[in-house]
C-alpha positions in Angstrom: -10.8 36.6 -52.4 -12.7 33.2 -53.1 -14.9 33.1 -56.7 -18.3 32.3 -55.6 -18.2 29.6 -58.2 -15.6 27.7 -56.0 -18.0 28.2 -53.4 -21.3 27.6 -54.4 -23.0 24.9 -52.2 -20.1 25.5 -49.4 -21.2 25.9 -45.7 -21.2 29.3 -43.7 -21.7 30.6 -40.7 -22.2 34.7 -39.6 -21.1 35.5 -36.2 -20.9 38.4 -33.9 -19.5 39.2 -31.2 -21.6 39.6 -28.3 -20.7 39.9 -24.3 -20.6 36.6 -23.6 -19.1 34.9 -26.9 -20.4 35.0 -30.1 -24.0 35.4 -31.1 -24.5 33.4 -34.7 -27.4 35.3 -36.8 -27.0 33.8 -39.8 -25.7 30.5 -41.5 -26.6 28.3 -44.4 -25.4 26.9 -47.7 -24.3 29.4 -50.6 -25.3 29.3 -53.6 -24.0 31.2 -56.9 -26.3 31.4 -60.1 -23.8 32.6 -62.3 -24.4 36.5 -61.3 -25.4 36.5 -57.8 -23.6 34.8 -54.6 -26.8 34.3 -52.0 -27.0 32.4 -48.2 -30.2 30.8 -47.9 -33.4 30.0 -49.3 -36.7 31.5 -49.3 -37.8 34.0 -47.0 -34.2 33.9 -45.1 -32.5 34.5 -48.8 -29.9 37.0 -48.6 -27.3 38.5 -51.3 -23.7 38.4 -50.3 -22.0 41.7 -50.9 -17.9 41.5 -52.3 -16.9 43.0 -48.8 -18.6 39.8 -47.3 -17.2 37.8 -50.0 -13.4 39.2 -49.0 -14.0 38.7 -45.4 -15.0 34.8 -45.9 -12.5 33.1 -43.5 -12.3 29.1 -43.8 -13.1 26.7 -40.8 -10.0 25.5 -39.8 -10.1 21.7 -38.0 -9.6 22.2 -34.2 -10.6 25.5 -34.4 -11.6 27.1 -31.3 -14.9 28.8 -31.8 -17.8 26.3 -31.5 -19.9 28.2 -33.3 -18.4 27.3 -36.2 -18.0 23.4 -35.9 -19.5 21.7 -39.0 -19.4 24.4 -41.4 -17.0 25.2 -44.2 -16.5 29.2 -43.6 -17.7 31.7 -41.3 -17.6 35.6 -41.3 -17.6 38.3 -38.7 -20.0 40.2 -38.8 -20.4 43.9 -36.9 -24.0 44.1 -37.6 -27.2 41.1 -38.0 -27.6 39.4 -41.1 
């Protein structure tokens, strides 16, 4: 499991699975104050849980899923963000 310290201001991505490919309804930078592991800002804020947090699967170079080009990590999701 990655500390959210080590991964405060690090890129993600939330994908799910849809017919045709994946479907992305969430991404953004993380940010950790110390207590509280977040994605986003404002209105689109949201508090990563620790299942998230041990499901966080790095974006590997070459990898095959498009959706993810460009950011750091990316998490399957079974449900919206």
């Amino acid at each position: 499991m990655h500390h959210p310290a080590h991964i405060d201001g690090r890129s993600v991505v939330i994908l799910r699975q849809g017919r045709r490919g994946f479907h992305v309804p969430g991404s953004g930078l993380l940010s950790y104050d110390g207590q509280t592991l977040t994605l986003g800002e404002d209105e689109s804020r949201r508090v990563f849980t620790n299942d998230e947090l041990r499901s966080l699967m790095p974006v590997v170079e070459g990898s095959r899923i498009p959706e993810c080009r460009g950011f750091d990590f990316f998490l399957l999701s079974e449900v919206d963000a």
